[in-house]
N, C-alpha and C positions, 0 to 999 in steps of 0.2 A: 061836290068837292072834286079839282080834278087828282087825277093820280101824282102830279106833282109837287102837290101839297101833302102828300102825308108822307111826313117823316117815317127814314127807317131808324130804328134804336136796337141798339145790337150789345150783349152782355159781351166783358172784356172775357169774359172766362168762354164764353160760346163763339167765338170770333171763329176759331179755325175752322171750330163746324158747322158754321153757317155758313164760309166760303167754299168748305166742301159738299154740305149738301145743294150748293147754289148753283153747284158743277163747276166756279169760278177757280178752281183749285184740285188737283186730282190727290188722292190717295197716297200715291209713290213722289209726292216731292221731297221727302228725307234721299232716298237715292239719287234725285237729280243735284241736292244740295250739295251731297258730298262731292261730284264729279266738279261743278261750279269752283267749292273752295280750296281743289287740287291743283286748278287753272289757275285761280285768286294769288295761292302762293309763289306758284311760278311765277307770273305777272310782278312778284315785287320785290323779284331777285332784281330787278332792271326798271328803274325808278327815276327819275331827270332828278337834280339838285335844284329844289326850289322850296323856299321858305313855308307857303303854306300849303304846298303838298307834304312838306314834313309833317304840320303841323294837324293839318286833317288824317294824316294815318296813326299817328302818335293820341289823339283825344277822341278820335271816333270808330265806333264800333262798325267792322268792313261790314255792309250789306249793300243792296240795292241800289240804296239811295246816295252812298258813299260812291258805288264807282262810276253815277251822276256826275258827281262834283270832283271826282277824278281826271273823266273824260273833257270837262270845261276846262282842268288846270292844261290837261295836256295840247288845248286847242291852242294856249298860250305859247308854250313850250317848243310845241311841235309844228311851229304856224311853216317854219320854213320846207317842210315837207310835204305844205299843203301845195299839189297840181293845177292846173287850168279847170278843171271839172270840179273842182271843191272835193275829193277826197285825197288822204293822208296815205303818206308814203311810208309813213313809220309804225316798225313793227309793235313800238308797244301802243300806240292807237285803235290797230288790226286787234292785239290781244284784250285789251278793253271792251271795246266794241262787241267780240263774241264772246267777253261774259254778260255783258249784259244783254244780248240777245236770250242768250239761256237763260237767261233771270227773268226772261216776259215770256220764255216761252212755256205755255201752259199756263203763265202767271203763277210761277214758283217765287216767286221775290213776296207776292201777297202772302203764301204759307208763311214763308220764313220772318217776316216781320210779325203778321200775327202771334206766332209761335213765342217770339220774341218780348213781345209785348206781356200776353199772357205769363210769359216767365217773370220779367220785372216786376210786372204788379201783383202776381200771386204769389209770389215767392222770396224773390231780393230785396224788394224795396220791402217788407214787414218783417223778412228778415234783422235788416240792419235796423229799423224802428224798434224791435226787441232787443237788439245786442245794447242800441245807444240807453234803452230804457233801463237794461242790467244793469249799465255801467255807471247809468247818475244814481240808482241805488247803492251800486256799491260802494261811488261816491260818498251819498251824504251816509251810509253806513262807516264808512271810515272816516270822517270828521266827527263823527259822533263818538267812535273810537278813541279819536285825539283827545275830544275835550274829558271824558272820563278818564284818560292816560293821564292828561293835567293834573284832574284831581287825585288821582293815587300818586303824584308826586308830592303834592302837597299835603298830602295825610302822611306819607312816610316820611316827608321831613318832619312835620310836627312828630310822630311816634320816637323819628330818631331823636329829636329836640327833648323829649318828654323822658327816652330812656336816658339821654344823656345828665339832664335835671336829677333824676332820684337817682343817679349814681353818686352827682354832683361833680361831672368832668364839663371840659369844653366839646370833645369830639373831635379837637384837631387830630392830638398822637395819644387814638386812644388808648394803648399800651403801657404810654411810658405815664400817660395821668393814671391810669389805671392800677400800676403799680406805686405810683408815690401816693395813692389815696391806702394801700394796704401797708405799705409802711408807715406810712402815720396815723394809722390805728390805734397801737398803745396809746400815747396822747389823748385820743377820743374816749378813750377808756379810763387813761387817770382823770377826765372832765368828768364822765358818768359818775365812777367811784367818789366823785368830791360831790357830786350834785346828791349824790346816795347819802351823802349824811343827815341830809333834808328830811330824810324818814324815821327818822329814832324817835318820834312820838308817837309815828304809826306803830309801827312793831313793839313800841313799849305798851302800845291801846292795846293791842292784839296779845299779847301776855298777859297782864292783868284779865282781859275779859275772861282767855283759858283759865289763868290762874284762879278767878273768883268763878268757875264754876267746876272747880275740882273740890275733892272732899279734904279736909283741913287735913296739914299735915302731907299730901300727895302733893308733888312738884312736880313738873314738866317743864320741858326746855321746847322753844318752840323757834322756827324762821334762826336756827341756828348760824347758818352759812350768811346768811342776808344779814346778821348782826357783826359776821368777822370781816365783811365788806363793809359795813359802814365803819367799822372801831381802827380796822386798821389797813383800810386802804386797799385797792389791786395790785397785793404783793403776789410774791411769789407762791405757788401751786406749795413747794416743798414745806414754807413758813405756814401753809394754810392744813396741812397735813401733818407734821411733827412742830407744830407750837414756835420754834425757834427759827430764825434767821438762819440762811445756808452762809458757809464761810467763803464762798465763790459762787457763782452763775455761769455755768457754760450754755447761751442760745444756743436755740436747734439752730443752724444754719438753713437759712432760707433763699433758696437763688433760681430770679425771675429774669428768662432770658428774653432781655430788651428788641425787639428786632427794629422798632420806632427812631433808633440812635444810629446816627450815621458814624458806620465805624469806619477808618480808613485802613484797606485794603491791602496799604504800600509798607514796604519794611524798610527800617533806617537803617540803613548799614555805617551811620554816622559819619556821611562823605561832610564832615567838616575841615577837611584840610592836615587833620592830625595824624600824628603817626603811634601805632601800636604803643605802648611803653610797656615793655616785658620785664623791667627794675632790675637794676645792677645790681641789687645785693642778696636774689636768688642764690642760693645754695645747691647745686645741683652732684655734690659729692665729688667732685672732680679733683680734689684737693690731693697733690703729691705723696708719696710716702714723706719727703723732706717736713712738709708742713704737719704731717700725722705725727713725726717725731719729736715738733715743737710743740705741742701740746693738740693737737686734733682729737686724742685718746680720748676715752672714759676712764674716770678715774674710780676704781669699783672700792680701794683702799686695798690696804696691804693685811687688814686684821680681819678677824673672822667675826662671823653672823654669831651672836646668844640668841638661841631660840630660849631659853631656860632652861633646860634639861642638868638643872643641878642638882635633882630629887628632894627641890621644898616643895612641900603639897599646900593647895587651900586648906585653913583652919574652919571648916562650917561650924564649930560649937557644939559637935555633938559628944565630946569624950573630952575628959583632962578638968580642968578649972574653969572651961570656956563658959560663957552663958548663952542658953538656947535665948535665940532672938525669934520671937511671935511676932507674925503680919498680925494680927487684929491691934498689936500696939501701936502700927507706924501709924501714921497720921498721910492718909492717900485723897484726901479732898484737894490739892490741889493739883494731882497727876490727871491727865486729859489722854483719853486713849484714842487714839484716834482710827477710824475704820476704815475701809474700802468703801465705795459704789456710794449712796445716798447717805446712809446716816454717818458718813466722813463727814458730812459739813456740806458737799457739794451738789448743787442743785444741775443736775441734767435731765433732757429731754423734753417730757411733759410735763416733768417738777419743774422744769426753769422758767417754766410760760406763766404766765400771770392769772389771776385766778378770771375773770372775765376773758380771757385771749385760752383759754386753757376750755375746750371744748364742751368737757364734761364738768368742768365748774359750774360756768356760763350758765349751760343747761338748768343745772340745780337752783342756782340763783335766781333764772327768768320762774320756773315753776313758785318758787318763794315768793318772790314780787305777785304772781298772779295768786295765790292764795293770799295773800293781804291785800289782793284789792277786792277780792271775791267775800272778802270779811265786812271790807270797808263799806262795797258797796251794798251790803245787805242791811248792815247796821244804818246806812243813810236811807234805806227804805224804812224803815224801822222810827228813825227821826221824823220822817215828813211825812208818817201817817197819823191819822186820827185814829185807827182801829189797833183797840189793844190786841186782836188775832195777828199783828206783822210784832209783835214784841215776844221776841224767841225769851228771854230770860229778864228778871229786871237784874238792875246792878248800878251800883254808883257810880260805875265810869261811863255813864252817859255824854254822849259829846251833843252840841248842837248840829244842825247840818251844815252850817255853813264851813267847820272845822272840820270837818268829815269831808265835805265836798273837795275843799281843801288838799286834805290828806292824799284823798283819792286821787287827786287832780296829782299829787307828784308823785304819785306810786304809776299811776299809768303814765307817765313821763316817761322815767327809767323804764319803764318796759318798755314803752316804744321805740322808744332808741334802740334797745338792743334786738328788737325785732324787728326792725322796718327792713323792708328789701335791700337798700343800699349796704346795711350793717351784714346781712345777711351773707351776701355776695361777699364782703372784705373777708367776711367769716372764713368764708368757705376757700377765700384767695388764703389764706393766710396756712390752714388748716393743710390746702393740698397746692401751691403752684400750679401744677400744671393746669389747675380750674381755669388760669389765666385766659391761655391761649383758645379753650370755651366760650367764654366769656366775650372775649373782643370779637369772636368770631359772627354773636350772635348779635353785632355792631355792625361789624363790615357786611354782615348778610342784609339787613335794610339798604346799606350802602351799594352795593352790588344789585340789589330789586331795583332802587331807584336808577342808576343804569341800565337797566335792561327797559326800565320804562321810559325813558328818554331817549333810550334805541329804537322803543317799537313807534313813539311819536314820528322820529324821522322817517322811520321808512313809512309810515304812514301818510307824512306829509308826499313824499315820492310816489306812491302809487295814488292818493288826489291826483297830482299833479300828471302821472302817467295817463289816467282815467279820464280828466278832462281834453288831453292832447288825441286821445283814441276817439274820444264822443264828438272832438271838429270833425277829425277825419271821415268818421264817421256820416255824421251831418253833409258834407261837402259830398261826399259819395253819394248820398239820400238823391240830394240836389241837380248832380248828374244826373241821375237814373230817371228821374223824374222829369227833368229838359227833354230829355232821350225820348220817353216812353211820349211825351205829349208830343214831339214832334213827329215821332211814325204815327201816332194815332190822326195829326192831321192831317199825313201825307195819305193814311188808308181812305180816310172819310172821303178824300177828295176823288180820289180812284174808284173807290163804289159809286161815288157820286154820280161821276159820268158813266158807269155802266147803266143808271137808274135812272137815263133823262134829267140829271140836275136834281135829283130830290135830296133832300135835307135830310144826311146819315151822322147819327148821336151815337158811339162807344160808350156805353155809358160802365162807369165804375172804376177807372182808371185815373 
């Protein structure tokens, strides 16, 4: 085989040191480089105006091979400088000319390319393949971002949907629904208390059973409060307390401040056109002596005050003829004495509130309902078994189950009503105002989430969109680097080539 035939093949990474150990390259071309791009700089204070010498100093990296294609622009340029001998009269030709001497002397221009090379493809160029590879991750990590943002948009709507449902508002102005649903509470409660009359067979069941298993003769009163709600309605606390109707009702005042209601801001100073009217027939005492002598006076009379001081005394019947008059005779049943504070007649505070809207009623009443349904439903286990071990007592007020079931079925009615969340909340609006502004709060706060999640979508759409603009750039630079790196690579080859008799030199890894 001759020697011309065997390729050389040369690692990108071993380039410099194969041209240094080849003696092709010495040691000290870092120091010759810097004196080179001292000259380079000078050289480009003083530059012809010409389109693609701009455009080759502006896109290409200055080396070598650049102030090649320098020296051809300025052969253009500088043609009319050229002498009868074929050399250039112009200084910036001369200065060209001896950088690139420097550049071959020693063959410092082969360090600096290799060097060069070696840098892009160990270094830059995988550099920016990791940055682009970061950024399509952080890409589809942030679209994956959005579509989960999505979804917690649409669970918090439905949540807000759902809280707004068991309240029973719309969510437009949730304040001002918020507050017309606790004012019309009593109403919901005179519907309960009427649907409550539904149970006087239960609570009559529930008597009788106590009553037939007490010993003859022993009476118990039983779901007492739960019987003065069905007989006589959600009256008044005071009516439920002293037996009798109050002869007035002073409400607790209740005042829920609307912030939902657009108030207007402006004062009328009533510019309708009118003028004051201060009335002419004001009396401001102004009146003459003249006028005080025509009758302006008080007239106090001219005769005197009888206080009575004529020395008759009251007769009380204790001496003389008189008759002792006895209180146990008068006849006092139809004198009406009438008191101060509550037992006047007059229902205030927590007497005025209605036995359901009255906290501690309420309370009494739900514990009542759940003790007759806790009856009912046992005695329906009792019904639908075969095994005499679930039959606590016998007794003739046996019901079937379907009337039990029945029973049951409107005992837990009324309770639920008065215990479901919705009721609860009116409760507690009603009980304290200022629960209000709680309340709506724990509204507007979904409302406020899902703003902040519709904020982070956009800006998440923005850095997609930043991240893909970075990964062109990015890409575009790759692309450069890579033009770059392959065309020294086969300006080198070529250069070893002919030191080597023309043999076939492979970079390999670049």
């Amino acid at each position: 085989m001759n020697e011309q035939d065997i390729p050389i093949d040369i690692t990108v990474r071993k380039l410099l040191d194969w041209l240094i150990s080849r003696r092709i390259c010495n040691r000290d071309w870092p120091d010759k480089i810097d004196k080179i791009r001292t000259k380079i700089r000078e050289a480009l204070q003083d530059m012809p105006e010409h389109p693609d010498m701009r455009e080759l100093l502006v896109s290409s990296h200055l080396n070598y091979f650049t102030c090649l294609k320098i020296v051809e622009l300025l052969k253009e340029t500088e043609k009319d400088t050229k002498n009868f001998f074929g050399s250039y009269g112009s200084q910036r030709m001369k200065d060209w000319k001896n950088i690139i001497s420097d550049y071959e002397t020693e063959n410092v221009y082969l360090a600096e390319v290799a060097q060069s090379i070696i840098q892009n493809v160990a270094y830059e160029i995988p550099g920016l393949k990791k940055h682009n590879q970061k950024l399509e991750s952080t890409q589809a990590e942030c679209i994956k971002k959005q579509d989960n943002a999505r979804k917690r948009v649409i669970e918090l709507d439905q949540e807000y949907k759902k809280q707004c449902q068991q309240l029973g508002i719309e969510g437009v102005k949730i304040k001002s629904e918020i507050i017309a649903l606790a004012k019309d509470l009593p109403d919901q409660y005179e519907e309960i208390a009427t649907e409550a009359k539904g149970l006087q067979a239960a609570v009559q069941l529930y008597q009788d059973f106590v009553q037939a298993n007490l010993d003859e003769g022993v009476e118990i009163k039983v779901l007492e409060n739960l019987k003065f709600l069905i007989e006589h309605g959600d009256v008044t606390t005071y009516e439920w307390k002293y037996g009798e109707k109050p002869v007035s009702i002073e409400h607790p005042f209740l005042e829920w401040q609307d912030d939902d209601k657009e108030e207007s801001n402006e004062i009328d100073f009533g510019d309708d056109g009118g003028d004051i009217d201060f009335g002419d027939d004001i009396d401001f005492g102004d009146t003459d002596a003249a006028e005080t002598a025509e009758g302006g006076e008080i007239d106090f009379g001219e005769g005197e005050i009888d206080f009575g001081d004529s020395g008759a005394e009251i007769d009380f019947g204790e001496g003389g003829d008189g008759e002792v008059l006895e209180l146990d005779d008068v006849d006092t049943s139809a004198i009406i004495v009438e008191e101060g504070g509550i037992q006047g007649g007059i229902a205030r505070d927590q007497d005025a509130l209605s036995l359901l809207d009255n906290r501690r009623t309420r309370v009494i009443i739900i514990d009542e309902l759940e003790e007759l349904a806790g009856f009912l439903t046992q005695r329906l286990v009792e019904a639908s078994s075969d095994s005499i071990k679930f039959d606590m007592v016998s007794s003739s007020h046996t019901q079937d189950s379907n009337t039990l079931r029945r029973l049951l079925d409107g005992v837990e009615g009324i309770a639920s009503r008065l215990t479901e969340l919705k009721m609860q909340q009116l409760q507690t609006l009603r009980d304290s105002p200022a629960y209000t502004d709680r309340l709506v709060d724990t509204f507007k706060q979904k409302l406020r989430l899902k703003e902040k999640v519709l904020s982070s979508i956009e800006d998440l759409k923005q850095k997609v969109q930043e991240t893909e603009e970075e990964r062109g750039k990015g890409a575009e630079q790759i692309k450069v680097l890579q033009d770059r790196v392959k065309s020294w690579r086969e300006e080198v080859e070529q250069d070893i080539s002919k030191r080597y008799k023309g043999r076939k030199v492979t970079i390999s890894g670049a």
